[in-house]
C-alpha positions in Angstrom: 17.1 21.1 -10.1 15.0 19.7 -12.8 12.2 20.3 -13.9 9.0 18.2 -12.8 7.7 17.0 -16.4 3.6 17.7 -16.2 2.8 13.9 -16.9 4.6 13.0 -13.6 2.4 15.4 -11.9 -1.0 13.3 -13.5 0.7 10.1 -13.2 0.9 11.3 -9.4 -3.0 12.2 -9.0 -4.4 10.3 -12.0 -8.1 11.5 -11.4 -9.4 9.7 -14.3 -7.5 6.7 -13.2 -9.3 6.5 -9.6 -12.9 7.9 -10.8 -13.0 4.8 -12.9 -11.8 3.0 -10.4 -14.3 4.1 -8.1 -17.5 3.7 -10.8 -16.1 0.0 -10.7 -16.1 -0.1 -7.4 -19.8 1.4 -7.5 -20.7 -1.3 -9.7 -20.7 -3.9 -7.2 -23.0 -2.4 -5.1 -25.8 -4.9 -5.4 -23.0 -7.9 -4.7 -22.0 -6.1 -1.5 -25.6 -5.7 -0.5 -26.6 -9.1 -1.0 -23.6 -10.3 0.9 -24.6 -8.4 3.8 -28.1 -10.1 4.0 -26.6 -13.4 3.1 -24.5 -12.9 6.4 -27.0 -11.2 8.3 -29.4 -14.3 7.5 -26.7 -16.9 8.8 -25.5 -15.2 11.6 -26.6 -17.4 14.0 -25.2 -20.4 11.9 -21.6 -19.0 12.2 -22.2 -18.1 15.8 -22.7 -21.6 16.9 -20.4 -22.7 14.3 -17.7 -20.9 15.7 -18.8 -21.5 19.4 -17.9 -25.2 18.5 -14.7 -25.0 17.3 -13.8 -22.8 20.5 -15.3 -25.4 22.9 -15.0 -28.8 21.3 -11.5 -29.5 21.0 -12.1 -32.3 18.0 -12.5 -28.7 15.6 -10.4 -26.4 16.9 -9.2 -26.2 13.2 -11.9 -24.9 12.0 -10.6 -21.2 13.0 -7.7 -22.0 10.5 -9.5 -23.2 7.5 -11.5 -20.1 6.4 -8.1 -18.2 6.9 -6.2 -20.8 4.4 -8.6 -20.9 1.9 -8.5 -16.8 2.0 -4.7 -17.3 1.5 -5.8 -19.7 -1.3 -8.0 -17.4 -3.2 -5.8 -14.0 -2.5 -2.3 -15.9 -4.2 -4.6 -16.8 -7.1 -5.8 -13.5 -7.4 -3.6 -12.2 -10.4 -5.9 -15.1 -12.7 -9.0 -13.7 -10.9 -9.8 -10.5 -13.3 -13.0 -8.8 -12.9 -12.8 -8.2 -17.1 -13.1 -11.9 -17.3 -16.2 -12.3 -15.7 -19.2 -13.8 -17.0 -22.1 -13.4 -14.5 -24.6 -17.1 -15.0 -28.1 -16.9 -13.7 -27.1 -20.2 -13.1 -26.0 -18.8 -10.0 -29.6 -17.8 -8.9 -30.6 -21.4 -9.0 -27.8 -22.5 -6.8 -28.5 -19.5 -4.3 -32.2 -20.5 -3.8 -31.9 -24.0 -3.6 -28.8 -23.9 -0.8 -31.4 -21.3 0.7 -33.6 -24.2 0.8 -31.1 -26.7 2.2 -31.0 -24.0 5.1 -34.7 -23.7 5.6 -34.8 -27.5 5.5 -32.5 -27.7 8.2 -33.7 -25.4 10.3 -36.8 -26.8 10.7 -35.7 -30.3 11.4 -32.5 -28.6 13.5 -29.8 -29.9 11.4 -27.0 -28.1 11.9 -25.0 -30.4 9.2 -27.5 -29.2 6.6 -27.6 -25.5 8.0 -24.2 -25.2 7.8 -23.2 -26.9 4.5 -25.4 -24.6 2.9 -23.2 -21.7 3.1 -21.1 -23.0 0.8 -23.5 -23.5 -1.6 -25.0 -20.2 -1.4 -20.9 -18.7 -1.9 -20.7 -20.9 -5.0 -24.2 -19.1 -5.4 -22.5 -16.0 -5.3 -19.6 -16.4 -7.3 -21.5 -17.9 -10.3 -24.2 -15.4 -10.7 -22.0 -12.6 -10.3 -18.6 -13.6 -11.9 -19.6 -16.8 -13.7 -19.1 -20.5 -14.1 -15.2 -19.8 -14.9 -14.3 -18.4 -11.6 -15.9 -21.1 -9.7 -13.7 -23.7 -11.2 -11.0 -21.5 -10.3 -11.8 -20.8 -6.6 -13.2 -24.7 -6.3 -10.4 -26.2 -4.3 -10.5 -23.2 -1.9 -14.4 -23.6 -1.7 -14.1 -27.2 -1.1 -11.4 -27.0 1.3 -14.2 -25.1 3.8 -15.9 -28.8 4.3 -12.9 -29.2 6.7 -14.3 -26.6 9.5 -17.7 -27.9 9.4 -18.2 -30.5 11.6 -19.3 -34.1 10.7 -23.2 -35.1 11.7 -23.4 -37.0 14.6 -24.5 -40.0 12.9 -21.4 -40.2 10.9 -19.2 -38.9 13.5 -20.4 -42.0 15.9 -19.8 -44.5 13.1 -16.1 -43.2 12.7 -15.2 -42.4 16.4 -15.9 -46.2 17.8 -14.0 -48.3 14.8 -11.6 -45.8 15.4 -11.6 -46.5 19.6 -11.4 -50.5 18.9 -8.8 -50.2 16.2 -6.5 -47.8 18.9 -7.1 -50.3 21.9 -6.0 -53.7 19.7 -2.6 -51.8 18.3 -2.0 -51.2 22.0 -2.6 -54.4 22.7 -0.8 -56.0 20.5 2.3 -53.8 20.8 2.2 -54.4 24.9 1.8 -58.3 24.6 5.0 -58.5 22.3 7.0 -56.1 24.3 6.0 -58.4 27.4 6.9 -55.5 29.9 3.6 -56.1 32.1 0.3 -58.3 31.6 -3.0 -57.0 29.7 -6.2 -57.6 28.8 -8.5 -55.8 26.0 -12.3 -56.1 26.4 -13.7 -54.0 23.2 -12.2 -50.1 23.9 -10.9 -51.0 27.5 -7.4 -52.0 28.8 -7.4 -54.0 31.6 -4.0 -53.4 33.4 -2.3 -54.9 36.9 -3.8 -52.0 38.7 -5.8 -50.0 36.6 -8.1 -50.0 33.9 -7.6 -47.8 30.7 -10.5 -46.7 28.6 -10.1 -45.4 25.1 -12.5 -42.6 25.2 -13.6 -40.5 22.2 -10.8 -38.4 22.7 -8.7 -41.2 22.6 -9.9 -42.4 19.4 -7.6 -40.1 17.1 -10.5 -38.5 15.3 -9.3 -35.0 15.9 -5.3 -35.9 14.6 -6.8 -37.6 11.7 -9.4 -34.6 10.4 -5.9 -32.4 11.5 -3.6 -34.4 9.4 -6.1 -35.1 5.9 -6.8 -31.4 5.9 -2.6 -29.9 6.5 -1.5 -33.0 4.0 -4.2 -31.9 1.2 -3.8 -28.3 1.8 0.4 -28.5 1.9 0.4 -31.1 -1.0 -2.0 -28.5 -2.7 1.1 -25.7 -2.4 4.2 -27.7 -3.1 2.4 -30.0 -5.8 0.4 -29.4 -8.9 0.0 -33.4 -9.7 -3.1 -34.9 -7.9 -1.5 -38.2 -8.1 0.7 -37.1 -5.2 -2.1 -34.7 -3.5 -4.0 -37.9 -3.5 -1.1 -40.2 -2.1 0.1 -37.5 0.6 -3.7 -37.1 2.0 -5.1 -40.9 1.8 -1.5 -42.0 3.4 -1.9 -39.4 6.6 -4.9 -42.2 7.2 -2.5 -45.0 8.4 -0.1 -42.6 9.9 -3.0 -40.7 12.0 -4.4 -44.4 13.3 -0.8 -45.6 14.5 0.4 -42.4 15.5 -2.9 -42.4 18.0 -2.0 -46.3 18.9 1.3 -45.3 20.1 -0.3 -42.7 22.3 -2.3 -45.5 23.7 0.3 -47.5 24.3 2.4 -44.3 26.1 -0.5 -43.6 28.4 -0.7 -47.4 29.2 3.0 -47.7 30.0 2.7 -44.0 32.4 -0.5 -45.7 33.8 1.0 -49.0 34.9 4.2 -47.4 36.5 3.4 -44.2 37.6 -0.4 -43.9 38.1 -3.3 -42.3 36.6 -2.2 -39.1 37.4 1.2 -39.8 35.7 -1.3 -39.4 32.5 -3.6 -37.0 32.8 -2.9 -33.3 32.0 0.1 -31.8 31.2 1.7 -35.2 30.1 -1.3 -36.3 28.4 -1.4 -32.7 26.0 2.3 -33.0 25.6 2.7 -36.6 24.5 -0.5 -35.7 22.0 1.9 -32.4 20.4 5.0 -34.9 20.5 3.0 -37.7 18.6 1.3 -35.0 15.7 4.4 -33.5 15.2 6.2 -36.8 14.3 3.1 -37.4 11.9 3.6 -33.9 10.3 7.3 -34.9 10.1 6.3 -38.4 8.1 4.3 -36.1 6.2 7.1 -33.8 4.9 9.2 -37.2 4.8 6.9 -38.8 2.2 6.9 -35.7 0.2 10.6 -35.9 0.1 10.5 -39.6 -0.7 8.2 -39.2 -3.5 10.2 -36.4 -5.0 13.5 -38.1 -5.0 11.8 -41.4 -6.5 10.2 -38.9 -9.5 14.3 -38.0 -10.0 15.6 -41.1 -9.7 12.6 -42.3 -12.5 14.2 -39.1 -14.4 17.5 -39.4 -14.5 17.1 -43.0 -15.5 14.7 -42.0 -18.4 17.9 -40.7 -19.5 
């Protein structure tokens, strides 16, 4: 048997190796420790934060969005290098004035405010301890957080009712040229032979259309580096999210007039809902496709 050369032996326990490691580790101290009173100070923010995406279905995505942008940041890490870093006091300034933002929503009980500051106080973070490079780095990751805060309630109003009369008038329309049975729209209600159909909030398509902008800009932000076509694939989920939710409408009217209210509700209701989103998740990988063949086509003819 050969002999075991005495560098294999260090390279196996390289002391040196892991007590520098460990000084580095040491380092960071202060970082960890102002983490933990960053999250012990906004605790109760993230509790009710995440008590709303479990109980109102309209942000149920927020539970995936931290996890993507972790994804996000952890296949970037090979360009993230500590050695790099260039700690801003910069940061500071951020840190204390989205600590602000929180105190200013607390007292008025804001929860927009309370909870958008979070991010600022993380940009905080990253600046004043790695520097001003690193932020641009981890920006889109940052950014992409927006998506599991919910909207304020006075914008959320001003998007959810367009949104119920624009859903009710593409039914409408696509039941009066198909001529199958009489109906009559008066604002966000359908007025059938037996039954009337009201396009609730739920109705309105609010939740498929946060769903769709946030998958189309985070897949366009894997399988594409050009914004041109991050920018195309997220602003055209838009149209596909509004019709996608007007042929639901015009499914449940249909189950409604021949088989009953029941006919709509549940089971039916959910399923039609997954059927309809997946279809839209299906135009979405369809435009991709589109787009890329047209970029060839352009290519080969450059030629």
């Amino acid at each position: 048997m050969p002999a075991v050369q005495p560098q294999t032996i260090e390279s196996l326990f390289p002391a040196r190796v892991s007590e520098g490691t460990r000084k580095r580790v040491w380092d960071y101290w202060p970082a960890g420790l102002l983490a933990l009173v960053i999250l012990v100070l906004y605790a109760p923010v993230l509790g009710r934060l995440i008590h709303q995406w479990y109980s109102d279905p309209n942000y149920s995505h927020g539970f995936f969005v931290p996890l993507f942008s972790g994804f996000l940041v952890w296949r970037k890490r090979g360009d993230l290098a500590p050695s790099a870093a260039a700690p801003s006091l910069g940061g500071l300034v951020v840190i204390l004035g989205s600590l602000a933002v929180l105190f200013i929503g607390s007292l008025g009980s804001e929860l927009f405010l309370q909870r958008i500051s979070l991010l600022g106080v993380i940009a905080g973070l990253i600046i004043y301890f790695f520097g001003w490079r690193l932020l641009r780095q981890t920006a889109f990751p940052l950014a992409f957080l927006t998506f599991m805060i919910p909207l304020p309630a006075v914008i959320y109003n001003q998007i959810v009712f367009p949104l119920q009369l624009l859903a009710s008038r593409f039914a409408t329309t696509c039941l009066e040229t198909i001529n199958l049975f009489p109906v009559l729209r008066e604002g966000n209600l359908l007025m059938l032979d037996n039954y009337s159909l009201e396009v609730v909030d739920a109705c309105s398509g609010i939740r498929s259309l946060t769903s769709l902008i946030a998958l189309a800009l985070g897949y366009s932000y894997l399988v594409d580096r050009r914004w041109s076509v991050r920018l195309f694939l997220t602003a055209a989920m838009i149209p596909v999210a509004i019709i996608s939710n007007g042929v639901r409408v015009v499914i449940t009217a249909m189950l409604v007039n021949y088989f009953g209210i029941n006919a709509a509700e549940g089971f039916v209701h959910s399923f039609a809902g997954w059927v309809i989103f997946m279809i839209s998740l299906i135009m979405l990988f369809l435009l991709h496709g589109l787009v890329t063949i047209t970029d060839r086509w352009r290519g080969a003819i450059a030629v």
